[in-house]
N, C-alpha and C positions, 0 to 999 in steps of 0.2 A: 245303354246310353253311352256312345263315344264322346272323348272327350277331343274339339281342337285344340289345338296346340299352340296355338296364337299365344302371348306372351300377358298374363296379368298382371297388374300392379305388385312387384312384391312388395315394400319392404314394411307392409303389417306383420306381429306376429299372430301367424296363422292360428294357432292351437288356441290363445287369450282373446283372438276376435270371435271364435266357435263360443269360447269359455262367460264371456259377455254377452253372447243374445242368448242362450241356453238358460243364464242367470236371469236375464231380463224377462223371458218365457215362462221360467218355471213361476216367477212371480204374478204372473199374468194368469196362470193357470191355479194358486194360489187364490188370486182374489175373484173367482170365478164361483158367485153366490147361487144357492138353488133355486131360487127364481131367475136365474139367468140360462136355466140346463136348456132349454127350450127355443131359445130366439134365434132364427136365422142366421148366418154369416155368408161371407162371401164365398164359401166352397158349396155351390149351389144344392150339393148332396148333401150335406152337413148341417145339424144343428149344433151348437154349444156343447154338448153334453157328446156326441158323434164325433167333435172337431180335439175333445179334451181326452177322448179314447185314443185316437188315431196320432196323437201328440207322442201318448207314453206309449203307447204298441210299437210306433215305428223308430222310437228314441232305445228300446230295448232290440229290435232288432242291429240298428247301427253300433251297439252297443257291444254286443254278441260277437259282430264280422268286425269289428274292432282289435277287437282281442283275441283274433283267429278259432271263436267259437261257431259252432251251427247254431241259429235261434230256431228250438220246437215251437210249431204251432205258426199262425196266421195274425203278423200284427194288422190287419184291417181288419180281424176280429174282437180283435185286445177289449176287454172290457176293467176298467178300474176300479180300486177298491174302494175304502170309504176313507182314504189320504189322497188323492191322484197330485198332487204338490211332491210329497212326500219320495211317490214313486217315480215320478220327472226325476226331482234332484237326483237323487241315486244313481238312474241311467245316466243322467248329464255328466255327475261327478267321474262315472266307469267310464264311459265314453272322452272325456277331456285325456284321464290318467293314462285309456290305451294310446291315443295319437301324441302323449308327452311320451311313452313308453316306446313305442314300436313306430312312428315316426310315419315317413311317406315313399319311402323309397321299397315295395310292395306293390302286390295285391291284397283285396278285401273283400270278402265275400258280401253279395247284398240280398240276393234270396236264394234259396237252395244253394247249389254247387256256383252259381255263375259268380265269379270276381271282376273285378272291376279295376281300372287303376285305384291307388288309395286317393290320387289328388281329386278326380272324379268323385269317387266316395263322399271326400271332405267337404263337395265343391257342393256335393248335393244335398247334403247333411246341413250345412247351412244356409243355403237356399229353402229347405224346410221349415227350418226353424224360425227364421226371421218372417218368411213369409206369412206363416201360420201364427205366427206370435202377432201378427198385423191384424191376420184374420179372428183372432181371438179379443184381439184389444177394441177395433172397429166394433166389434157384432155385441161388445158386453159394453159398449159406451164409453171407453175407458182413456184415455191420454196412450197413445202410442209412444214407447220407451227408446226407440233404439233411432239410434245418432244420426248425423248426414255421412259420416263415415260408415258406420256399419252398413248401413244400406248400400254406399257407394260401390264400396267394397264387393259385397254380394251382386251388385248387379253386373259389375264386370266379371267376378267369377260363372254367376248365370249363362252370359252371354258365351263366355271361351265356353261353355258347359251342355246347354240345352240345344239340338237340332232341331230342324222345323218337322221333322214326322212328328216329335212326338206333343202336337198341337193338336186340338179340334175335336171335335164329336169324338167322345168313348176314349177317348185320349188324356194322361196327367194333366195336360195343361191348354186352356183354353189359346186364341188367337191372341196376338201383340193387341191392347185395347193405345188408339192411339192419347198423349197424352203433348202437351209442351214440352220441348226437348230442355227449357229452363224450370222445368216443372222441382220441385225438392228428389231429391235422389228414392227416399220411399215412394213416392208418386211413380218415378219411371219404374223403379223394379217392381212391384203388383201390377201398373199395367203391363209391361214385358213378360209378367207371369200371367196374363191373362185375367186380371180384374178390375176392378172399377176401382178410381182411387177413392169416389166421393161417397163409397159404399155406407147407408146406415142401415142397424135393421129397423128401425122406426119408418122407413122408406118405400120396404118388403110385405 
């Protein structure tokens, strides 16, 4: 995934706005009861218990290419243990300390040998998080945590970020779903990520 170059919002800091929905996620994942492992979400492939693997597998790979590690093994296989909370924070905590560490002026590796810019990296990394932190919170009924900023935020980074191949059938991300351009800043980034903002699973 290239990234354009078009100019984002700076003057967040970057690292404490990653460090807040990572926080706000790992809590989401956290209250994520075993009669909820089951119920649908909006990542069409994904139930609860699929969506709360694929959180800590891919949060340990970012975590990994962070800190200029190889991550062994396949996080879309990642299976959690009997803390999956436990094992977020951890990742989140490695993950914040390398990009307070080693910063963005880099490459980062994201699967095998390929790197990537780190801003790219960061850009995707929290478009993850936030997103799936939606997907997580929607599909277990819960109050969605994260700000008009954090969202905003992300969805400008999204936009400098995501090209249109990588949309549609067999693809990470579904079509732009259209929404009100006055819609709440969460509303446009899930439909800009390809989902339904009015998603419930009581619906499904």
């Amino acid at each position: 995934m290239e990234r354009d170059d078009s100019p984002v919002d700076p003057p967040v800091d970057r690292v404490g706005l990653l460090a807040g929905v990572l926080a706000k996620t790992g809590d989401l994942v956290e209250g994520v009861g075993a009669d909820r492992l089951s119920l649908p979400t909006p990542c069409h492939d994904y139930d609860v218990q699929t969506l709360v693997d694929h959180l800590v597998g891919w949060l340990l790979l970012f975590e990994s290419g962070c800190h200029g590690r190889s991550y062994d093994g396949d996080p879309g296989q990642y299976k959690c243990g009997a803390d999956p909370a436990a094992e977020f924070r951890a990742a989140a905590a490695g993950l914040v300390a390398g990009w307070e560490s080693y910063g963005f002026d880099r490459e980062v590796a994201v699967t095998g040998s390929r790197k990537l810019p780190a801003e790219t990296v960061f850009d995707m990394t929290l478009m993850e998080y936030l997103t799936h932190g939606w997907d997580l919170a929607v599909a277990t009924g819960r109050a969605v945590p994260f700000t008009e900023e954090e969202a905003a935020q992300t969805l400008n980074r999204a936009k400098a970020t995501l090209p249109p191949q990588y949309r549609g059938e067999n693809m990470p991300f579904g079509e732009i779903v259209p929404v009100d351009e006055n819609a709440p800043a969460m509303d446009r980034l899930v439909a800009f990520l390809g989902r339904e903002p009015g998603f419930s699973s009581s619906s499904r």
